[in-house]
FISELO-347859 format. One line per 8 residues: their letters; for each residue x, y, z of C-alpha. Coordinates in steps of 0.5 Angstrom, whole numbers, plus 500, padded with zeros to 3 digits. Layout:
a) X:Y:Z; ...
//
This chain:
xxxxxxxx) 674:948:208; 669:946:203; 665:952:205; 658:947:205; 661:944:211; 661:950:215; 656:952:220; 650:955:218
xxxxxxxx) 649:962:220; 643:963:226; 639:968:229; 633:970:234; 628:973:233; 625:977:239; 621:970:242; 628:967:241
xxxxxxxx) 626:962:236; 632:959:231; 632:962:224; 636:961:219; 640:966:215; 635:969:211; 631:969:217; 627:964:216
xxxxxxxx) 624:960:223; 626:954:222; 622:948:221; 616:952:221; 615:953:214; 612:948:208; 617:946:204; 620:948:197
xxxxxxxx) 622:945:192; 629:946:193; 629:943:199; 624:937:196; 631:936:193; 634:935:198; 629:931:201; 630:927:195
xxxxxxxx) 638:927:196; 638:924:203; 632:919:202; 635:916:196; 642:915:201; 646:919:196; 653:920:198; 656:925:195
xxxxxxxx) 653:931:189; 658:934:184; 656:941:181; 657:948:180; 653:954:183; 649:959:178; 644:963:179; 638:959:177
xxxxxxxx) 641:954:182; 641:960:188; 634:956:191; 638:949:192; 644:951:194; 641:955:199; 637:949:202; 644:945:200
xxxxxxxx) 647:950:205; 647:947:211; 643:940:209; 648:935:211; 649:933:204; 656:932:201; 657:937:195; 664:937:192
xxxxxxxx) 665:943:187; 668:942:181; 672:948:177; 667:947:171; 661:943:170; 664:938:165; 669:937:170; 663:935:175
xxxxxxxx) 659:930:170; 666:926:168; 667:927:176; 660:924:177; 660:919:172; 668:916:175; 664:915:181; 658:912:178
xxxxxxxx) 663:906:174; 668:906:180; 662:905:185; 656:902:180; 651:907:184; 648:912:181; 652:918:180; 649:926:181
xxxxxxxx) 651:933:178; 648:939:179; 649:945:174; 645:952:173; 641:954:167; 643:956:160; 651:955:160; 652:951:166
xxxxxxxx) 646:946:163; 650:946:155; 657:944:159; 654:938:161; 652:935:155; 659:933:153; 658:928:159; 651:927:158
xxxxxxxx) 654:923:151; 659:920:154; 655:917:160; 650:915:155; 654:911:150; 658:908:156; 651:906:160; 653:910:166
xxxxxxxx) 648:912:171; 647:919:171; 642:924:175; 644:929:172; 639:937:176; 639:942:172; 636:950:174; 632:953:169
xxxxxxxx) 629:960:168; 622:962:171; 617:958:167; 613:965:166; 619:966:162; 621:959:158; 620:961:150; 623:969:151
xxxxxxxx) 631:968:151; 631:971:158; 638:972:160; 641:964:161; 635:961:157; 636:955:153; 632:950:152; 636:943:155
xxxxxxxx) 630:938:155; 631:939:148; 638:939:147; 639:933:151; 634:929:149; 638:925:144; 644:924:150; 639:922:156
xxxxxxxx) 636:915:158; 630:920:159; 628:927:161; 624:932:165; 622:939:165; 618:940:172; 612:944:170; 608:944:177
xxxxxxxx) 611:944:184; 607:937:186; 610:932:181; 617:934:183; 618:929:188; 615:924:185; 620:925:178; 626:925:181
xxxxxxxx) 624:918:184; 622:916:176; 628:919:174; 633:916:180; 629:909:178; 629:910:170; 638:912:172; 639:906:174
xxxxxxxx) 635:900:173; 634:897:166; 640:898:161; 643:904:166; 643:911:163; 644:918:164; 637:922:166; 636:929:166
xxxxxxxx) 631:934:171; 631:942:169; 626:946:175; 625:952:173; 627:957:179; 620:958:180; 618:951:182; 624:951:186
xxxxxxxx) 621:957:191; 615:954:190; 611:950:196; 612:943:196; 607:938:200; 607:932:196; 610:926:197; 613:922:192
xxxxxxxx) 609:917:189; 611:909:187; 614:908:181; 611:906:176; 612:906:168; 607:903:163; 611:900:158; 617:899:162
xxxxxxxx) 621:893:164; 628:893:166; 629:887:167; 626:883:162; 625:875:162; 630:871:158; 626:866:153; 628:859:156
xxxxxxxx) 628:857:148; 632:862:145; 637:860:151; 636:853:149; 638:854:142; 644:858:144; 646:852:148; 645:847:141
xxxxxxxx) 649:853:137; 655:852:144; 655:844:144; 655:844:136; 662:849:136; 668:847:135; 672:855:136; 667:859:141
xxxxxxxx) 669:865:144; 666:870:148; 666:878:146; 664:881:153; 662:888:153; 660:894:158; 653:890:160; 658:885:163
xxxxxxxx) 661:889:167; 654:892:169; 650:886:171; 656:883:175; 657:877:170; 664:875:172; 663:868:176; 658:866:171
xxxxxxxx) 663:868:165; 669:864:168; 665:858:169; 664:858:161; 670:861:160; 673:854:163; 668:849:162; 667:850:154
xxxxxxxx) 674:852:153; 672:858:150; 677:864:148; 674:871:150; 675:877:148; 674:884:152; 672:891:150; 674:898:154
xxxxxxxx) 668:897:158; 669:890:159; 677:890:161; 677:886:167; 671:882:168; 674:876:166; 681:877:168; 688:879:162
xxxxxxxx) 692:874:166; 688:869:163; 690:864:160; 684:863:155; 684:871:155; 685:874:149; 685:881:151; 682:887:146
xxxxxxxx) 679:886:140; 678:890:133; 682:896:130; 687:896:135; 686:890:139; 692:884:138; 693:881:132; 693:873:135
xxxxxxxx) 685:877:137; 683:879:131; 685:872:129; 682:867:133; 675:871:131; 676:871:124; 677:863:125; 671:862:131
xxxxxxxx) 665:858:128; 661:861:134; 662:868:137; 658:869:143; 656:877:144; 655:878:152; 653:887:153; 655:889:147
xxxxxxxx) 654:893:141; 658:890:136; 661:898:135; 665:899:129; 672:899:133; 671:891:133; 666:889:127; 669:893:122
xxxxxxxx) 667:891:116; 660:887:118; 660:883:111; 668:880:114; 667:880:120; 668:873:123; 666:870:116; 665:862:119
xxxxxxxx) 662:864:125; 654:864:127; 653:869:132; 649:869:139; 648:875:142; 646:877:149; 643:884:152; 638:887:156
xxxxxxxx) 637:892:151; 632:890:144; 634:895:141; 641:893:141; 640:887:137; 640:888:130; 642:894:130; 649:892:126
xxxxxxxx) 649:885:124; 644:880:125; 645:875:130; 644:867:129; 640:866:136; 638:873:140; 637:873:148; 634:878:150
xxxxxxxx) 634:880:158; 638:881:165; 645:878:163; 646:875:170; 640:871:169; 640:869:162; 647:866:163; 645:863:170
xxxxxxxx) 640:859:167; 646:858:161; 650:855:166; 644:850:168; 644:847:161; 651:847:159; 656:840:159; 662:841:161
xxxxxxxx) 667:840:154; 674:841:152; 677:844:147; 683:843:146; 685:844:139; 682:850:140; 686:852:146; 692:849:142
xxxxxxxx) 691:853:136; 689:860:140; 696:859:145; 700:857:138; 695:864:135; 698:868:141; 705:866:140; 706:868:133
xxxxxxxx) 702:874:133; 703:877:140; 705:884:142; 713:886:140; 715:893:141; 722:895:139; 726:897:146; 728:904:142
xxxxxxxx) 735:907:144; 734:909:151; 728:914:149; 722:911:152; 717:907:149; 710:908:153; 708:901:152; 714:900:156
xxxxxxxx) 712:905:161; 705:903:161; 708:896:163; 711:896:168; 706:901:171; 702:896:171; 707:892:174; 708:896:181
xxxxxxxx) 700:897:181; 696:892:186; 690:888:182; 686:893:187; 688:899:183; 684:903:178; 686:906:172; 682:911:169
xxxxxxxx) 685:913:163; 683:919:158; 683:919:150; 687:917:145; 693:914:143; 695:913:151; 688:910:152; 690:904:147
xxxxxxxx) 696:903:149; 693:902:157; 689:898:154; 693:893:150; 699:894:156; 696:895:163; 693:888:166; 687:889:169
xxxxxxxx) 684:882:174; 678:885:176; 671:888:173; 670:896:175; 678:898:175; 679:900:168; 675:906:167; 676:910:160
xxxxxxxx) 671:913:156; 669:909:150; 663:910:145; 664:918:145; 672:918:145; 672:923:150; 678:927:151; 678:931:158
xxxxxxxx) 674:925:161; 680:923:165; 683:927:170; 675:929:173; 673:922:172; 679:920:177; 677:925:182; 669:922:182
xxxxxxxx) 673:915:183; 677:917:189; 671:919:192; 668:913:190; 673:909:193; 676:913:199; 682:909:201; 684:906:194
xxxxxxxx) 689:908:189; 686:912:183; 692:912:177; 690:916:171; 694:915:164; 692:921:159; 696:925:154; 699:932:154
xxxxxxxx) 692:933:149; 687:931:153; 690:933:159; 689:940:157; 682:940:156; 680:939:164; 686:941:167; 683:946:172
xxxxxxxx) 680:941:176; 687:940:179; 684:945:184; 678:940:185; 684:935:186; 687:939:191; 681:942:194; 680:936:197
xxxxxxxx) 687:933:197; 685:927:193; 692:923:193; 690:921:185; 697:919:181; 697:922:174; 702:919:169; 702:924:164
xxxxxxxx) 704:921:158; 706:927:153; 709:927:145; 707:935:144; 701:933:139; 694:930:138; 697:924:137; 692:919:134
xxxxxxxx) 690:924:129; 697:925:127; 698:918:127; 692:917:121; 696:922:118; 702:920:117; 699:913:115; 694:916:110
xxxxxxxx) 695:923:109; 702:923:107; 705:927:114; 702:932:113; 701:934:119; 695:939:120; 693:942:127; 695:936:130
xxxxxxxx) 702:938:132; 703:943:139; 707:948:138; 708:950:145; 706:947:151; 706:949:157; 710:946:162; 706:940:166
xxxxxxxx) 712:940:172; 711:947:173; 704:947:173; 702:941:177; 707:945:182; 704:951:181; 697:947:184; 701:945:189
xxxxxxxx) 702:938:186; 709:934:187; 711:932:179; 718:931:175; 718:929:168; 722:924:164; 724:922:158; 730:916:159
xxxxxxxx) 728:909:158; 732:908:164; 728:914:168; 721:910:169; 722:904:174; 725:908:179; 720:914:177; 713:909:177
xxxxxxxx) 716:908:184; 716:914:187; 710:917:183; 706:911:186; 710:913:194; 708:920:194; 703:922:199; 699:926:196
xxxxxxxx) 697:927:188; 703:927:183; 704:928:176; 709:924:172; 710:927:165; 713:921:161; 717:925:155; 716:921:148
xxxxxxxx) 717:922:141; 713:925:136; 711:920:132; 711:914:136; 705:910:133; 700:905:137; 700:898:133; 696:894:131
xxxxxxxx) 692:897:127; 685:895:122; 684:901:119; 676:903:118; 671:899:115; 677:894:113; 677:886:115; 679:883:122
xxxxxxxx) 686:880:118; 687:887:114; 693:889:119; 696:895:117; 703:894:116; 708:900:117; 715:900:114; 721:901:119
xxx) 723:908:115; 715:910:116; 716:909:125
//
């Protein structure tokens, strides 16, 4: 049993009046600033909270204890922001982690990173030393204001008891609204002890505004540019998915016959199965989506940041194309290549008022030429000699799961391959860590989108690398009995670096092979998972199927060769037409 389920310990005193555990008579003292966060926890219907005691936290985990709140701890603070931000993506609620002072707030910048390249609402509470004691390298001192500035949407260091709750309500409001991020709040220990009697305030942020009106004009010149073209597409970002844009992207989809390509963030919104889907573009993207950029005469950029992973090099990048750019977020436009028409405000409204404007047109050389594009240059893995290809595998596991399902995968060659191979039809099913590349991101993840999504099926993919850098959370996972499926794909390396290796450094493989690895049946088991491995292209089907039946968490560990290569491939900085090509002799 999660020990902040018990029943709190009570007393009497000589009156026979309650008292909690420290004695103290219950609902006759002011409030303090621990219990302010409760109260703020509870007010906000905040449905769960992830974290790690420590002792500049002792204060809110004392008033966690017997607060009703749903606390689920993790086995290392890293695990509970990745855990937090899998709940976030999965659910589109604000996810929230608690950690304590010096390392505990540290470990939680790697999260921060990966939840602010991603847009991810993040709540993250830190404790921090006495403010009598900031500046003195006091025992679990650092000064996380300062450290996560840089990874944070904004952030807070409470240094008088009153503003507290009128600064988790700013902080909760600035998470989630506007373009989402992660927010930070370090309270000292001190303010945490202290009296708290004010009430929050109503938010209100000069300057600030989250959802920022489309020009009508700039609207109406995008729709000319639409009408004018001949070879749309549509490149859908992570803002898609945030502003729930489907119905409005597949009316434009389908109206104006406009291909579309999806980013990591966005897989889904705009279903793979689509006819008019062209699936991921950029440096790893198919080769019939590169393409049918490079020829576009107009690209439509919905939520996105034209990252270098798709651009590529900026001067080549779709070089017969005028560029409409779409996002919430100033800041996003220009920033990498200059857009032709740019649509600054909430996506959901701009394209509403898009969708008002347009007229239905045809296209249907471009449809031909993208079908003839898909064709010719679609996706073709050799079927081996009965080892397994994990394009394969990654197939036919998307083959046994249900549309419902979410797939979360960690970093690396894996996570492309389920990009490139696994069909996802609807928007917040796909869940990777995208802008940081952050390997360990998978496995918590998982366990904050089961708690997300209670009665639905959760499958991680993740690679014998990434894996290892958050396994300890399979106690979280059993803890809580969380029945999250794991296919483990495993070829006893870093496999991206070693890939770049092979292709550019002559194989010299430096520190990217795994001289041992443990055994990942044995360890599952050990937690108290059910796991089997395999390494037989005849193995996988029957294999998917049990892993998917069993009732409880399983690992799959699906056994591969070394030097198995995810392809296509646009090295850094090249053209959308620059594909490598890699000799037989090379595999």
């Amino acid at each position: 049993m999660n020990q902040n389920n018990k029943s709190p310990q009570v007393a009497k005193d000589d009156k026979g009046d309650r008292k909690n555990k420290n004695g103290r008579p219950g609902g006759r003292r002011p409030r303090n600033g621990a219990e302010a966060i409760i109260d703020f926890i509870k007010s906000s219907k905040i449905d769960l909270v992830f974290g790690y005691p420590g002792g500049a936290v002792i204060p809110l985990y004392d008033a966690l204890y017997d607060s009703g709140v749903r606390h689920i701890l993790t086995r290392h603070e890293q695990g509970a922001i990745h855990a937090a931000d899998g709940y976030a993506r999965a659910s589109g609620k604000v996810g929230v982690v608690l950690a304590t002072s010096g390392p505990g707030a540290t470990n939680l910048v790697t999260g921060l990173a990966t939840a602010y390249m991603d847009s991810v609402p993040i709540l993250a509470i830190t404790g921090q030393v006495a403010l009598s004691s900031l500046g003195s390298d006091s025992f679990q001192e650092a000064d996380i204001y300062g450290i996560s500035i840089p990874v944070t949407k904004y952030n807070y260091l409470i240094k008088k008891p009153q503003t507290l709750p009128s600064i988790l309500n700013e902080a909760y409001y600035l998470a989630s609204s506007g373009r989402p991020g992660p927010v930070l709040v370090d309270v000292p220990k001190d303010i945490q002890v202290a009296e708290v009697t004010a009430a929050p305030q109503r938010v209100d942020i000069p300057g600030y505004d989250p959802r920022p009106k489309p020009d009508v004009r700039a609207i109406d010149s995008f729709v000319e540019h639409l009408d004018n073209a001949k070879r749309p597409i549509l490149y859908l970002g992570g803002g898609a998915t945030i502003a729930n844009v489907t119905e409005e992207i597949k009316f434009l989809a389908e109206s104006q016959d406009m291909a579309v390509v999806v980013t990591l963030q966005a897989k889904g919104i705009f279903p793979d199965d689509h006819q008019l889907c062209l699936g991921l573009p950029g440096m790893h993207g198919a080769k019939y989506a590169n393409l049918a950029i490079n020829e576009s005469d107009l690209i439509v950029g919905l939520g996105v940041r034209f990252d270098d992973r798709v651009v590529g090099n900026v001067q080549r990048f779709a070089p017969y194309a005028k560029i409409a750019h779409f996002d919430i977020d100033p800041a996003e436009i220009g920033k990498r290549l200059s857009p032709d028409t740019a649509v600054v405000g909430d996506l959901k409204e701009a394209l509403e008022l898009v969708c008002a404007k347009v007229k239905k047109k045809l296209r249907g050389e471009w449809r031909e030429r993208i079908n003839s594009l898909r064709i010719s240059h679609g996706l073709v893995f050799p079927d081996g000699h009965g080892e397994i290809k994990p394009q394969r595998a990654i197939g036919l596991l998307s083959e046994a799961c249900g549309p419902d399902t979410v797939l979360v995968t960690d970093v690396g060659q894996h996570q492309m391959w389920a990009a490139q191979n696994y069909r996802s039809l609807k928007p917040r099913k796909f869940l990777s860590s995208g802008g940081m590349g952050t390997m360990g991101f998978g496995l918590p993840a998982s366990i904050g989108a089961q708690f997300a999504l209670p009665e639905g099926q959760i499958v991680l993919i993740t690679g014998d690398g990434s894996f290892q850098m958050c396994l300890q959370e399979l106690a979280t996972v059993m803890q809580y009995n969380l029945p999250i499926k794991i296919m483990l794909i495993n070829n006893g390396c870093l496999g991206m670096v070693r890939q770049w290796q092979q292709f550019f450094f002559n194989r010299r493989y430096s520190q990217t092979i795994f001289n041992f690895n443990p055994d990942f049946v044995a360890l599952a088991k050990v937690y108290g998972l059910g796991a089997e491995a395999i390494d037989k292209a005849s193995e996988v089907s029957n294999a998917i199927e049990r892993m998917l039946s069993y009732d409880g968490p399983y690992l799959l560990e699906v056994k591969i060769l070394e030097e198995e290569n995810v392809m296509p491939l646009i090295p850094a900085g090249m053209g959308q037409t620059d594909f490598f090509e890699l000799e037989e002799e090379g595999r």
